[in-house]
PQR file with spaces between the fields and no chain letter, atoms N, CA, C, O and H, PARSE charges and radii, in Angstrom:
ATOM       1  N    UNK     1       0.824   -1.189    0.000 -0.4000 1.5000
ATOM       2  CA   UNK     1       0.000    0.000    0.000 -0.0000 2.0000
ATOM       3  C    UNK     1       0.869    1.254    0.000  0.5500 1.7000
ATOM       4  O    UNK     1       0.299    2.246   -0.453 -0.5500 1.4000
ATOM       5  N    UNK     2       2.051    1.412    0.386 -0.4000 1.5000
ATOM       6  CA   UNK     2       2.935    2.506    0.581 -0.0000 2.0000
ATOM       7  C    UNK     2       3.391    2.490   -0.301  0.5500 1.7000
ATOM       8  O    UNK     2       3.706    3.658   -0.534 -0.5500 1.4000
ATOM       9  H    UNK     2       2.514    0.606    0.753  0.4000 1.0000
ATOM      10  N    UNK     3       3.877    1.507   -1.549 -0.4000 1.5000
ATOM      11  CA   UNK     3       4.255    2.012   -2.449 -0.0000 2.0000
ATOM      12  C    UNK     3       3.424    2.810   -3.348  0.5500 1.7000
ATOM      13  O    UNK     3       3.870    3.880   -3.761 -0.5500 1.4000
ATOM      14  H    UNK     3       3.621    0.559   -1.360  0.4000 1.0000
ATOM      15  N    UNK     4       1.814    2.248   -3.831 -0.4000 1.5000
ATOM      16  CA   UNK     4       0.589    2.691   -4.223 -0.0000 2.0000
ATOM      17  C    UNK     4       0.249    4.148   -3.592  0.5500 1.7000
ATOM      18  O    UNK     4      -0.576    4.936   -4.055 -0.5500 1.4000
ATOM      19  H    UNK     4       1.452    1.378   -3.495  0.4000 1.0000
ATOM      20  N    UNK     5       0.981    4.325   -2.545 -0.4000 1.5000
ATOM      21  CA   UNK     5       0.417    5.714   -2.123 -0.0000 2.0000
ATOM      22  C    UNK     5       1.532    6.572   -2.278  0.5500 1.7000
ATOM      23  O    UNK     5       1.340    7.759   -2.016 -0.5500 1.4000
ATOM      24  H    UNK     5       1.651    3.685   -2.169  0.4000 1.0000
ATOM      25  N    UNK     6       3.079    6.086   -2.787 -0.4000 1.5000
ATOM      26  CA   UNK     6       3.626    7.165   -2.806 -0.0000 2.0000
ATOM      27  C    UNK     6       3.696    7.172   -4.727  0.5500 1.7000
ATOM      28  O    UNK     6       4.210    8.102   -5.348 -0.5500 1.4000
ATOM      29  H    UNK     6       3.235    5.121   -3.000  0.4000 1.0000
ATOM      30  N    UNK     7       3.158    6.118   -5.302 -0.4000 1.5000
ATOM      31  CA   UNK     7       3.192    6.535   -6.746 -0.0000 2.0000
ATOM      32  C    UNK     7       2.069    7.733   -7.062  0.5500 1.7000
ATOM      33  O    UNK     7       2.272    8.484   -8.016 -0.5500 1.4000
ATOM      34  H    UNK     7       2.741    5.362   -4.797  0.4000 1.0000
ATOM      35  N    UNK     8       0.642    7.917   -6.068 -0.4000 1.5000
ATOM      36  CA   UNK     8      -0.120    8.585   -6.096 -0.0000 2.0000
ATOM      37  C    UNK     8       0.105    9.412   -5.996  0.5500 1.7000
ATOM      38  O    UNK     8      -0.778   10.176   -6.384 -0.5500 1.4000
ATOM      39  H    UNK     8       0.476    7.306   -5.294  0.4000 1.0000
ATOM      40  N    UNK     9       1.394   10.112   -5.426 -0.4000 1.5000
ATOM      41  CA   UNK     9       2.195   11.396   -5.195 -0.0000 2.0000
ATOM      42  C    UNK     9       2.553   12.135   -6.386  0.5500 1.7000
ATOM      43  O    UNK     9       2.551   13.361   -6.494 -0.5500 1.4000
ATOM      44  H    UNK     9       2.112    9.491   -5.111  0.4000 1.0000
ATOM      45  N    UNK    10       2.868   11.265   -7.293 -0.4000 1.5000
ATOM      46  CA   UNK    10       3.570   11.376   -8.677 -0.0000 2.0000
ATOM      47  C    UNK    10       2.829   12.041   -9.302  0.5500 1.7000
ATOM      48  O    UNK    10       3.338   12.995   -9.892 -0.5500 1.4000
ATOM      49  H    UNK    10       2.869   10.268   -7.206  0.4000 1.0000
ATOM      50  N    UNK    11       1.549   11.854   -9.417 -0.4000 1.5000
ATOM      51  CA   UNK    11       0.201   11.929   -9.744 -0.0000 2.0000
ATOM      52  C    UNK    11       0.120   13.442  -10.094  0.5500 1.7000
ATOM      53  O    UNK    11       0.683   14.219   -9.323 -0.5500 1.4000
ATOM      54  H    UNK    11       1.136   11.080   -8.938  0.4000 1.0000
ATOM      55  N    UNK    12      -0.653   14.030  -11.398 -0.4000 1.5000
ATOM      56  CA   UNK    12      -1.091   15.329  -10.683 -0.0000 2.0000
ATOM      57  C    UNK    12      -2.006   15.706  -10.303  0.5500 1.7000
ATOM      58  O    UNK    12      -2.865   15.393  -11.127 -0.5500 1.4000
ATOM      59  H    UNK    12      -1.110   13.399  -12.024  0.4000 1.0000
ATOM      60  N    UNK    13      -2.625   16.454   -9.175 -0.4000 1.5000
ATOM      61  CA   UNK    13      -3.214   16.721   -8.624 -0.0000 2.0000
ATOM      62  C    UNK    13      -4.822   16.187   -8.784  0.5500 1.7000
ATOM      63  O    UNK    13      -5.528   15.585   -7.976 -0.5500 1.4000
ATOM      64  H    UNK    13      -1.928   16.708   -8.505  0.4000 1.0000
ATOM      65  N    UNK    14      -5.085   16.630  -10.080 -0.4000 1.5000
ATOM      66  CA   UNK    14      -6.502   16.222  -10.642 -0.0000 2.0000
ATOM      67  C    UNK    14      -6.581   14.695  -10.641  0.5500 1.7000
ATOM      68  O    UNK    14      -7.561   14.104  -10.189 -0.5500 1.4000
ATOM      69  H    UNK    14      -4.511   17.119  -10.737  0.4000 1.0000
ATOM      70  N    UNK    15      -5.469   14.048  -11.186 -0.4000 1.5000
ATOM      71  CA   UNK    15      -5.526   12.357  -11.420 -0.0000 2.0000
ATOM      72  C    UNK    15      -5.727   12.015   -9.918  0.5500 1.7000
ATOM      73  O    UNK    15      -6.494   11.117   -9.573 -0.5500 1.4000
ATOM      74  H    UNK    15      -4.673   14.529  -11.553  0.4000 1.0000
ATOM      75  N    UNK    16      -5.131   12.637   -9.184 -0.4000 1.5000
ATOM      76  CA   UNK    16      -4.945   12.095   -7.387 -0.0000 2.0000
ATOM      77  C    UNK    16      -6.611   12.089   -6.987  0.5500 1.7000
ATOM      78  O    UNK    16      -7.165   11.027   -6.702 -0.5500 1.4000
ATOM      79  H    UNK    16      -4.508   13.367   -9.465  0.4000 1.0000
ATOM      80  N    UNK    17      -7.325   13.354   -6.996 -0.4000 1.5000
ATOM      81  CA   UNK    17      -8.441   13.182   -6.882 -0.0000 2.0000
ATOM      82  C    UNK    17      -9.307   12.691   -7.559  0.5500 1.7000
ATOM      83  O    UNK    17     -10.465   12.810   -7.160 -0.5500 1.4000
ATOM      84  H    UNK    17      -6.875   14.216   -7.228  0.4000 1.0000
ATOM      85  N    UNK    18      -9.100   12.146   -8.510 -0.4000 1.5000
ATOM      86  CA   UNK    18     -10.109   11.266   -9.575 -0.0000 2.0000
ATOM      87  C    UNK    18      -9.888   10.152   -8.998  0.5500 1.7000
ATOM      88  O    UNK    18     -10.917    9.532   -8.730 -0.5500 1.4000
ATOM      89  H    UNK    18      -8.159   12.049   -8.833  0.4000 1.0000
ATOM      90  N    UNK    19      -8.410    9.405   -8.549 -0.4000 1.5000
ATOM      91  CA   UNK    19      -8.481    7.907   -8.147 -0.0000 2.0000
ATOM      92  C    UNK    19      -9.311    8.148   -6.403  0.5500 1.7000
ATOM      93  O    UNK    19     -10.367    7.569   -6.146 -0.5500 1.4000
ATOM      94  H    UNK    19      -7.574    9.909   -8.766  0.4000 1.0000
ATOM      95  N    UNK    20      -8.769    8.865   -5.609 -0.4000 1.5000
ATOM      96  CA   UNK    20      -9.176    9.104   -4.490 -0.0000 2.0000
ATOM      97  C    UNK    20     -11.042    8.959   -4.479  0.5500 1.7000
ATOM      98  O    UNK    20     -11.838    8.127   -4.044 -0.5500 1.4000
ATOM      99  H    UNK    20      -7.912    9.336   -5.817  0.4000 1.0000
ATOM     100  N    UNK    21     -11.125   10.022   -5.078 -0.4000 1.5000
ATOM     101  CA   UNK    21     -13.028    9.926   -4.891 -0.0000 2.0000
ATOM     102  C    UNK    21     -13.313    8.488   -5.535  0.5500 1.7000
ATOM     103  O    UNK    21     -14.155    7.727   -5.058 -0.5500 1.4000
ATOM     104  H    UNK    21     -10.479   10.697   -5.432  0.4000 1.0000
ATOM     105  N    UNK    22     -12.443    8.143   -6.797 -0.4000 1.5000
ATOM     106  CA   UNK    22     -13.027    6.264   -7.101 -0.0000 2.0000
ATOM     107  C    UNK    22     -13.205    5.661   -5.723  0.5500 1.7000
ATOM     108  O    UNK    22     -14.362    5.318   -5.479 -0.5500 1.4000
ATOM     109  H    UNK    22     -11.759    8.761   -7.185  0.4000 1.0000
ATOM     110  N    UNK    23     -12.007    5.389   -4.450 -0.4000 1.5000
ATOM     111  CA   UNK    23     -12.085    5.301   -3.883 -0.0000 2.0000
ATOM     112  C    UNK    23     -12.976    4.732   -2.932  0.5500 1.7000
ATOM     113  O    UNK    23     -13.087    3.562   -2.564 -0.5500 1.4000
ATOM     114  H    UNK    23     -11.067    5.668   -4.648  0.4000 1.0000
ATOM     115  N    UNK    24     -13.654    5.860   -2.563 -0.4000 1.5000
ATOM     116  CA   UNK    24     -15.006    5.986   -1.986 -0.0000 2.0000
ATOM     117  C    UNK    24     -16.362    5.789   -2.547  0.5500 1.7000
ATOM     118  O    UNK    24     -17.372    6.316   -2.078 -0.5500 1.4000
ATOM     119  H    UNK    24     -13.563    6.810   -2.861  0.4000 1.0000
ATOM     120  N    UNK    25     -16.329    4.927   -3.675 -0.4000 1.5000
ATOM     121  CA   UNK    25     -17.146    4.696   -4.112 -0.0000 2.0000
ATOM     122  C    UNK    25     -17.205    2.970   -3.693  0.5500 1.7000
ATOM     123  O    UNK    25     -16.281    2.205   -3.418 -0.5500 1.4000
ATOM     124  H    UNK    25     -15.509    4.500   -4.056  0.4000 1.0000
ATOM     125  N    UNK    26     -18.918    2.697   -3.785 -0.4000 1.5000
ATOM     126  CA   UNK    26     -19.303    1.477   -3.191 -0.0000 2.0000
ATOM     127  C    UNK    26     -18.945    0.490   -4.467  0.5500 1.7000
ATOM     128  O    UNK    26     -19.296    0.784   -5.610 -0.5500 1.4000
ATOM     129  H    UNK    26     -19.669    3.319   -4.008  0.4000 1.0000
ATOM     130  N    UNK    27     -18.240   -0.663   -4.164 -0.4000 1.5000
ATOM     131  CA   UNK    27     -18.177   -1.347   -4.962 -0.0000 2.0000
ATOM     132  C    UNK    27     -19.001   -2.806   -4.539  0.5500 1.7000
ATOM     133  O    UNK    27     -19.268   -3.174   -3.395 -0.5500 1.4000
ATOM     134  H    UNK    27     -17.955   -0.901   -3.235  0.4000 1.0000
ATOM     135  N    UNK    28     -19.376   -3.651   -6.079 -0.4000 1.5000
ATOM     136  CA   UNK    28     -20.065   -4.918   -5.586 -0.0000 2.0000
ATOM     137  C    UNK    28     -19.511   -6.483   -6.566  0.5500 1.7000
ATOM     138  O    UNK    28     -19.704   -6.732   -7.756 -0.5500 1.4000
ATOM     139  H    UNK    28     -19.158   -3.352   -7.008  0.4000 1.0000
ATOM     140  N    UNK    29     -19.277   -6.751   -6.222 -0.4000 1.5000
ATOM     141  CA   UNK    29     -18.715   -8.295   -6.564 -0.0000 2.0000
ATOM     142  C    UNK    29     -19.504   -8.611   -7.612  0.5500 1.7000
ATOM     143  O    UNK    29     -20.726   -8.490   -7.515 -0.5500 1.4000
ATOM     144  H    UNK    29     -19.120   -6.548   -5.255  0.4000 1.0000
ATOM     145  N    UNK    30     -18.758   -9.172   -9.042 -0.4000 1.5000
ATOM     146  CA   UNK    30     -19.631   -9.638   -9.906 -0.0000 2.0000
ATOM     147  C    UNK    30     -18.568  -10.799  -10.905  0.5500 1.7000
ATOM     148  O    UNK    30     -17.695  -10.446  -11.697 -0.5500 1.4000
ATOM     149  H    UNK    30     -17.766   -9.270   -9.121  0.4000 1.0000
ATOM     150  N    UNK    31     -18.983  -12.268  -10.558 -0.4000 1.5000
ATOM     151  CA   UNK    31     -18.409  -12.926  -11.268 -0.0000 2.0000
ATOM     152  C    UNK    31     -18.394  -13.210  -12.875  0.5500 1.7000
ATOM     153  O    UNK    31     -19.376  -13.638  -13.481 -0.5500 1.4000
ATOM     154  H    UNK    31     -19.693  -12.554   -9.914  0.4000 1.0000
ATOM     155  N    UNK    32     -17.282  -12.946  -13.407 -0.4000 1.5000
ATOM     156  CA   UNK    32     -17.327  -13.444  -14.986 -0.0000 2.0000
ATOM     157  C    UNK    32     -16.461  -14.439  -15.485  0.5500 1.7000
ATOM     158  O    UNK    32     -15.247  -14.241  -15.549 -0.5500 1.4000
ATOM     159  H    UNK    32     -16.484  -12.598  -12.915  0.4000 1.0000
ATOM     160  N    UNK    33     -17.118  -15.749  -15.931 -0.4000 1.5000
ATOM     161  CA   UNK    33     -15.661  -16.787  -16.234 -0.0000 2.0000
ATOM     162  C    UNK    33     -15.141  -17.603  -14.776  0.5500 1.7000
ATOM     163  O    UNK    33     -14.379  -18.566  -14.853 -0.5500 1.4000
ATOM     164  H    UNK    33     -18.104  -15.909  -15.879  0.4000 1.0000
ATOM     165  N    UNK    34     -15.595  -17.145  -13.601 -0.4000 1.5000
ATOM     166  CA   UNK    34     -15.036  -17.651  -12.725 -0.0000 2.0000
ATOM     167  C    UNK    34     -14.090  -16.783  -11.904  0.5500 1.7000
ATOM     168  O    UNK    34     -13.600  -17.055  -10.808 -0.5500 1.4000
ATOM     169  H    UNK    34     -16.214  -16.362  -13.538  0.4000 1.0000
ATOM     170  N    UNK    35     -13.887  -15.419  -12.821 -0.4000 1.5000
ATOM     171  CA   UNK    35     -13.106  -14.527  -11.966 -0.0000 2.0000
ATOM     172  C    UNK    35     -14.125  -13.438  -11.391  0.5500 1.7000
ATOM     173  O    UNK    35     -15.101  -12.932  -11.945 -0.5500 1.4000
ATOM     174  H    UNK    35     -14.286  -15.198  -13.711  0.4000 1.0000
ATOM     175  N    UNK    36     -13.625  -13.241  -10.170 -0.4000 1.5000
ATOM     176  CA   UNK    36     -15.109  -11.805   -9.290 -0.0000 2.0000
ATOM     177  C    UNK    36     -13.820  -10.762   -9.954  0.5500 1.7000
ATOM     178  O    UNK    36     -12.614  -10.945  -10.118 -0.5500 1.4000
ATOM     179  H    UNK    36     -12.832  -13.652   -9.721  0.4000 1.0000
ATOM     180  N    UNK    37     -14.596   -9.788  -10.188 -0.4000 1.5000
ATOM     181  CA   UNK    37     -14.220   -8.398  -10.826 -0.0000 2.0000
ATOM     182  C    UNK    37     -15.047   -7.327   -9.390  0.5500 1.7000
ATOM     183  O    UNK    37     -16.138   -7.661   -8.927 -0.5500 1.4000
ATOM     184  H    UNK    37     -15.575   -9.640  -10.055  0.4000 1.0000
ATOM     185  N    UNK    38     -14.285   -6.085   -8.888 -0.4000 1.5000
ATOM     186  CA   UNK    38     -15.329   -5.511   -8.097 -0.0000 2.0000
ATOM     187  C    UNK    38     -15.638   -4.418   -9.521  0.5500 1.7000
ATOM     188  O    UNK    38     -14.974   -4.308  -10.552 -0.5500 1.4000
ATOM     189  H    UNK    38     -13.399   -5.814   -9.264  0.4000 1.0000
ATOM     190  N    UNK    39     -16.873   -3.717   -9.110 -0.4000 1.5000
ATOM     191  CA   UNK    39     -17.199   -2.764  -10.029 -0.0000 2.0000
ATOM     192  C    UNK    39     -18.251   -1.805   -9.250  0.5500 1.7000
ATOM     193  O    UNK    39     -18.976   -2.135   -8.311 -0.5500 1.4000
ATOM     194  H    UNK    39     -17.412   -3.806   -8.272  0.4000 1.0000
ATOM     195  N    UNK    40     -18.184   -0.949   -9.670 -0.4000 1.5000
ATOM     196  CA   UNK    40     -19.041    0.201   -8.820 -0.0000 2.0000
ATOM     197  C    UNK    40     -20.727   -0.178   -8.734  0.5500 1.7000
ATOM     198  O    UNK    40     -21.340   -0.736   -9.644 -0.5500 1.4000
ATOM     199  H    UNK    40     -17.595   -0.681  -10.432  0.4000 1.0000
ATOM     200  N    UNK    41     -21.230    0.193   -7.623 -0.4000 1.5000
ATOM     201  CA   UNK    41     -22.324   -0.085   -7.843 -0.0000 2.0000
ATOM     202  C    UNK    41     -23.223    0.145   -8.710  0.5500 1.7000
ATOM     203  O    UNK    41     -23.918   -0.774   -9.141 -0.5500 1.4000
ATOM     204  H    UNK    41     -20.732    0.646   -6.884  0.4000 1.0000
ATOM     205  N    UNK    42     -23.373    1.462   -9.134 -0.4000 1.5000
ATOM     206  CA   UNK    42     -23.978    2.170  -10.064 -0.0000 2.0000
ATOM     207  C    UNK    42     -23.961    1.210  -11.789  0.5500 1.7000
ATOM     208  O    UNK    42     -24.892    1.055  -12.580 -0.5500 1.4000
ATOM     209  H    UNK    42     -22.808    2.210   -8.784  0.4000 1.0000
ATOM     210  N    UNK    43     -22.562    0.742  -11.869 -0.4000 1.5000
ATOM     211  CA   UNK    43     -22.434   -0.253  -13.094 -0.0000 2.0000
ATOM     212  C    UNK    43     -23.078   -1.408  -12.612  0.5500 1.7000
ATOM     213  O    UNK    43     -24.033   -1.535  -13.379 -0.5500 1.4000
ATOM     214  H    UNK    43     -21.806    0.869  -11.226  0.4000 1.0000
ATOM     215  N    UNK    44     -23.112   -2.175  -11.927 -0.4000 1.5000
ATOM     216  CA   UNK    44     -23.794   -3.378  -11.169 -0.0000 2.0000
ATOM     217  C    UNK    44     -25.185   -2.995  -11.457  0.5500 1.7000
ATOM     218  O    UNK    44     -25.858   -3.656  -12.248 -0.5500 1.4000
ATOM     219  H    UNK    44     -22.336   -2.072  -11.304  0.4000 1.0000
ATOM     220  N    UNK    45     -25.849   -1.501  -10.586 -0.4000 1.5000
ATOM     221  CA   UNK    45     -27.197   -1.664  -10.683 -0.0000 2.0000
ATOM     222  C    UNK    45     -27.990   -1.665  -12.324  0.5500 1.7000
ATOM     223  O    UNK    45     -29.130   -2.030  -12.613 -0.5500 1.4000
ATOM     224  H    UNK    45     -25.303   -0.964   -9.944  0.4000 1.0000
ATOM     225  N    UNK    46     -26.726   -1.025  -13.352 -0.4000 1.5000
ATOM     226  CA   UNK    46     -27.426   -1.160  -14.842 -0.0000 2.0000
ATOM     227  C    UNK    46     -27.388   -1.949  -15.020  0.5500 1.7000
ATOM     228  O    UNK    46     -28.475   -2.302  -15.478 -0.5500 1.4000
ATOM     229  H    UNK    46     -25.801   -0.728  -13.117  0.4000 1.0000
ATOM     230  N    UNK    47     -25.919   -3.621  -14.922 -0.4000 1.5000
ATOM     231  CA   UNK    47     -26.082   -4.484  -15.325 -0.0000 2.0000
ATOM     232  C    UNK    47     -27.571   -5.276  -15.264  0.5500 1.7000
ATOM     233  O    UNK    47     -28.271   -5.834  -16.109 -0.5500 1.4000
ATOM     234  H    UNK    47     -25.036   -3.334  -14.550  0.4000 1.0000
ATOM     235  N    UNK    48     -27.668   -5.055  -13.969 -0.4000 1.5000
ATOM     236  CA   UNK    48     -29.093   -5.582  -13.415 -0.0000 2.0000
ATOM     237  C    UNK    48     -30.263   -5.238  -14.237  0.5500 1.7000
ATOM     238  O    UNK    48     -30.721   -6.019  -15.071 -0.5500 1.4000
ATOM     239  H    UNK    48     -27.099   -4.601  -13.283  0.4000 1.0000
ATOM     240  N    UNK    49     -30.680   -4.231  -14.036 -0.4000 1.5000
ATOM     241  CA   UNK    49     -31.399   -3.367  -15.024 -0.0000 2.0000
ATOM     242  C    UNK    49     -31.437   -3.429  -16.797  0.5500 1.7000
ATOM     243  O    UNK    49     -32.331   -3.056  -17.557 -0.5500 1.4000
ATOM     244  H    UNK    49     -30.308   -3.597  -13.358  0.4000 1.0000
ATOM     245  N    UNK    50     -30.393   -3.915  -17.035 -0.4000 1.5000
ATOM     246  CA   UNK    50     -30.432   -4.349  -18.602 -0.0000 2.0000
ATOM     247  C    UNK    50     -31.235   -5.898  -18.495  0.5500 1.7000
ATOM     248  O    UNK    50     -32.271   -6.303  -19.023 -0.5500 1.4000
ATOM     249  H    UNK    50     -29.667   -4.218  -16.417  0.4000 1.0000
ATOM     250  N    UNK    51     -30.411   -6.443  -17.712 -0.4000 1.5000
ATOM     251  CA   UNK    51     -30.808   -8.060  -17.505 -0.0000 2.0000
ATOM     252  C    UNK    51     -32.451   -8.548  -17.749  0.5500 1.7000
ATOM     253  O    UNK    51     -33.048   -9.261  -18.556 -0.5500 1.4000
ATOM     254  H    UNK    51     -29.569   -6.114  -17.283  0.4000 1.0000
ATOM     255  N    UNK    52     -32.898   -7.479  -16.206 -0.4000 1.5000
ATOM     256  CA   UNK    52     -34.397   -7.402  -16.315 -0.0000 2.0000
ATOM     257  C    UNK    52     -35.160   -6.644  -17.368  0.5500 1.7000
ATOM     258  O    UNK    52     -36.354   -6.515  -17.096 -0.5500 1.4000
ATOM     259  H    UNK    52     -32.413   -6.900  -15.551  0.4000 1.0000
ATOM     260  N    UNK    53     -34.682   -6.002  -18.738 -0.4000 1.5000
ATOM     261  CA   UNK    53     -34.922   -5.647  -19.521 -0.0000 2.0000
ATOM     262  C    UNK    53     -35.118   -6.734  -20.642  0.5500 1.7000
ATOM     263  O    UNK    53     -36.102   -7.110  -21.278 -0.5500 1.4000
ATOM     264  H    UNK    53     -33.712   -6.108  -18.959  0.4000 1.0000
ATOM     265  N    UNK    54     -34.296   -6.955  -20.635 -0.4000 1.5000
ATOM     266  CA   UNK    54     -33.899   -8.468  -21.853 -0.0000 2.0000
ATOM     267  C    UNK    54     -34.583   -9.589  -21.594  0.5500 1.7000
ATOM     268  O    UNK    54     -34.551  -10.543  -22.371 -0.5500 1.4000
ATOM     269  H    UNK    54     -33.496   -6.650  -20.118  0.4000 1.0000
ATOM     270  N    UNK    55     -35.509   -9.595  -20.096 -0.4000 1.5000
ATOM     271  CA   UNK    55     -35.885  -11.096  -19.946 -0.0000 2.0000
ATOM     272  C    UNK    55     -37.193  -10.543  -19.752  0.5500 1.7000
ATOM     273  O    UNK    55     -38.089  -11.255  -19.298 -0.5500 1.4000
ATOM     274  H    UNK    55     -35.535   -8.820  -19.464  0.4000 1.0000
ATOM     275  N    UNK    56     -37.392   -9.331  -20.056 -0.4000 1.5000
ATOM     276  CA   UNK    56     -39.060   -8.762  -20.075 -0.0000 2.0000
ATOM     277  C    UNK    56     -39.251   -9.118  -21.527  0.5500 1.7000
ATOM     278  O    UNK    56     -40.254   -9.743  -21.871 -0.5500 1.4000
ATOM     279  H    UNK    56     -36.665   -8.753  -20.425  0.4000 1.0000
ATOM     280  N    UNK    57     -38.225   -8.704  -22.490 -0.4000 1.5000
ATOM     281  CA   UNK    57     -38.225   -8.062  -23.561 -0.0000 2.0000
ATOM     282  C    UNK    57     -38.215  -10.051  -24.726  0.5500 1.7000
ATOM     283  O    UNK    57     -38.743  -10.312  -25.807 -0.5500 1.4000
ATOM     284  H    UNK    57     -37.411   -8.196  -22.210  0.4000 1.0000
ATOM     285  N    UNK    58     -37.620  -10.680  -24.056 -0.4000 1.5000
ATOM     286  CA   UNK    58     -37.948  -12.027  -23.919 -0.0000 2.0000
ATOM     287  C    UNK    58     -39.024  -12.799  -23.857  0.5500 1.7000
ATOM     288  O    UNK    58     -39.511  -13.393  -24.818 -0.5500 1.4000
ATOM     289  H    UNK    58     -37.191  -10.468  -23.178  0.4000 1.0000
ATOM     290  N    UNK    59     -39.360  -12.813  -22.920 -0.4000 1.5000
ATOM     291  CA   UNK    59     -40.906  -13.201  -22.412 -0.0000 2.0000
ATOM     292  C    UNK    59     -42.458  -12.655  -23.132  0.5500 1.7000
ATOM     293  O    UNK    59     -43.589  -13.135  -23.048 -0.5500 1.4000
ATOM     294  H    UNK    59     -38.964  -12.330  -22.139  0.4000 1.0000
ATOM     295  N    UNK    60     -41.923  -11.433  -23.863 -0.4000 1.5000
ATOM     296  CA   UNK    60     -42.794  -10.863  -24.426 -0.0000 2.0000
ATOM     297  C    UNK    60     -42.980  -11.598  -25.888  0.5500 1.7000
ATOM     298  O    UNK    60     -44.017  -11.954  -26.448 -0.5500 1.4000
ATOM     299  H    UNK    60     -41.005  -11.043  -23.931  0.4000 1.0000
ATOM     300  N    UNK    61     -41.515  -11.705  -26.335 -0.4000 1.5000
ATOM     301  CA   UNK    61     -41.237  -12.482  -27.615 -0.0000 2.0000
ATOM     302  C    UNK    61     -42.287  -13.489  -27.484  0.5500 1.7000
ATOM     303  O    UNK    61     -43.387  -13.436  -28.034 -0.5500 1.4000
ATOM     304  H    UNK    61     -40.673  -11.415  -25.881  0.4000 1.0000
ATOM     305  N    UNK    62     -41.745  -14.653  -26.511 -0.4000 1.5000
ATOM     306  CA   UNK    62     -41.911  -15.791  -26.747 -0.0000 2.0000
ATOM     307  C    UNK    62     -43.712  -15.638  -26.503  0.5500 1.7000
ATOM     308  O    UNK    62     -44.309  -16.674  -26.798 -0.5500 1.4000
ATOM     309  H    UNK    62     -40.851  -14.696  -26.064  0.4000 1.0000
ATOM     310  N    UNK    63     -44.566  -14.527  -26.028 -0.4000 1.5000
ATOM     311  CA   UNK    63     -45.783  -14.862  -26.100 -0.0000 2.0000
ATOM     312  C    UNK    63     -46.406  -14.523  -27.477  0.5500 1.7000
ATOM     313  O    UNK    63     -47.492  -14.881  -27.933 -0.5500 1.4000
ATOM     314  H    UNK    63     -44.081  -13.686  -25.789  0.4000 1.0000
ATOM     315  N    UNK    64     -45.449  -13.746  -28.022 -0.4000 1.5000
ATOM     316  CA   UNK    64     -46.289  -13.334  -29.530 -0.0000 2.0000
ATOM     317  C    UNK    64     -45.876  -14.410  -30.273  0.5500 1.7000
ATOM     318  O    UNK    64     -46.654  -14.697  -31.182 -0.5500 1.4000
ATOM     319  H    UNK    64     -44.567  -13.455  -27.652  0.4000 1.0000
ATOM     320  N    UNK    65     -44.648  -15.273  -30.151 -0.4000 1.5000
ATOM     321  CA   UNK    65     -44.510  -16.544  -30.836 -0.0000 2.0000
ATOM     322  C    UNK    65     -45.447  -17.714  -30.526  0.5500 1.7000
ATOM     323  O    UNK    65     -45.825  -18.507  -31.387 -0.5500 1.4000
ATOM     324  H    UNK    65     -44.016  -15.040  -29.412  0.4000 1.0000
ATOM     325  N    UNK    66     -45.730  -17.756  -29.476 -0.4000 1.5000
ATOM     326  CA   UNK    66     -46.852  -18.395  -29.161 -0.0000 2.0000
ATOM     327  C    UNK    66     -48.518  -18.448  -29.532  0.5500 1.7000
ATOM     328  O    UNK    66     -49.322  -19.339  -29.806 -0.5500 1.4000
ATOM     329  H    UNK    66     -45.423  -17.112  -28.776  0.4000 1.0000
ATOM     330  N    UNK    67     -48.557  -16.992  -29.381 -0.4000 1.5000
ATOM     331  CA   UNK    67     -49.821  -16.449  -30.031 -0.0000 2.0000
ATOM     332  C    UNK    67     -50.122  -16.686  -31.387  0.5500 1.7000
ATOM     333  O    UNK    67     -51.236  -16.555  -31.893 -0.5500 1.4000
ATOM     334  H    UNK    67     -47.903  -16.269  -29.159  0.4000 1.0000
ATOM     335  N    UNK    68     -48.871  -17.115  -32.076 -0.4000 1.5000
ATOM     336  CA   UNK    68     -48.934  -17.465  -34.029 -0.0000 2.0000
ATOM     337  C    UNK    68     -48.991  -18.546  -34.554  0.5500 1.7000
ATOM     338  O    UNK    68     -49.089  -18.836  -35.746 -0.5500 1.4000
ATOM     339  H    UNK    68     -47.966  -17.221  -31.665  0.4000 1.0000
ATOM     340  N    UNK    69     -48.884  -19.662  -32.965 -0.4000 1.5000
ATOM     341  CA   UNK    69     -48.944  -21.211  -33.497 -0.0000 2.0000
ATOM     342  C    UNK    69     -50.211  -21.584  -33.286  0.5500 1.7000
ATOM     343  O    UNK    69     -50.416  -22.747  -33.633 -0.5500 1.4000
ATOM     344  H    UNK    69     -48.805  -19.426  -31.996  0.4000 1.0000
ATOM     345  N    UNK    70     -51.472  -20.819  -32.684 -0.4000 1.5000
ATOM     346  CA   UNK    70     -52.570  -20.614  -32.624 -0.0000 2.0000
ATOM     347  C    UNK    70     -53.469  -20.684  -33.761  0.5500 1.7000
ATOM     348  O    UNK    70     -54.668  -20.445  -33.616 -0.5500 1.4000
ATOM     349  H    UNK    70     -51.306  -19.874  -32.402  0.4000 1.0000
């Protein structure tokens, strides 16, 4: 960690506070392949949000495909 914090030194000023506030941001565990990646929540909550998009957007399919073998 001391080395990580004195390369942050190097840094200029603006980059220091761009990694810093990353920082403090909530991160949430998300496995891909078998490897967990952390990623901010905010990306997590779209992943989510696409997901439940695609399996609305799904489900809808498969009833109008259904509706045509009728």
């Amino acid at each position: 960690m001391a080395i990580a914090l004195k390369e942050l030194g190097l840094l200029k000023l603006e980059e220091q506070e761009s990694i810093l506030e990353g920082l403090q941001s909530s991160y949430d565990p998300i496995q891909v392949d078998g490897k967990v990646f952390m990623i901010p929540r905010e990306v997590n909550n779209l992943i989510d949000d696409l997901f439940l998009e695609v399996t609305s957007l799904r489900i809808e399919r498969e009833k109008h495909i259904g509706e045509g073998d009728n």
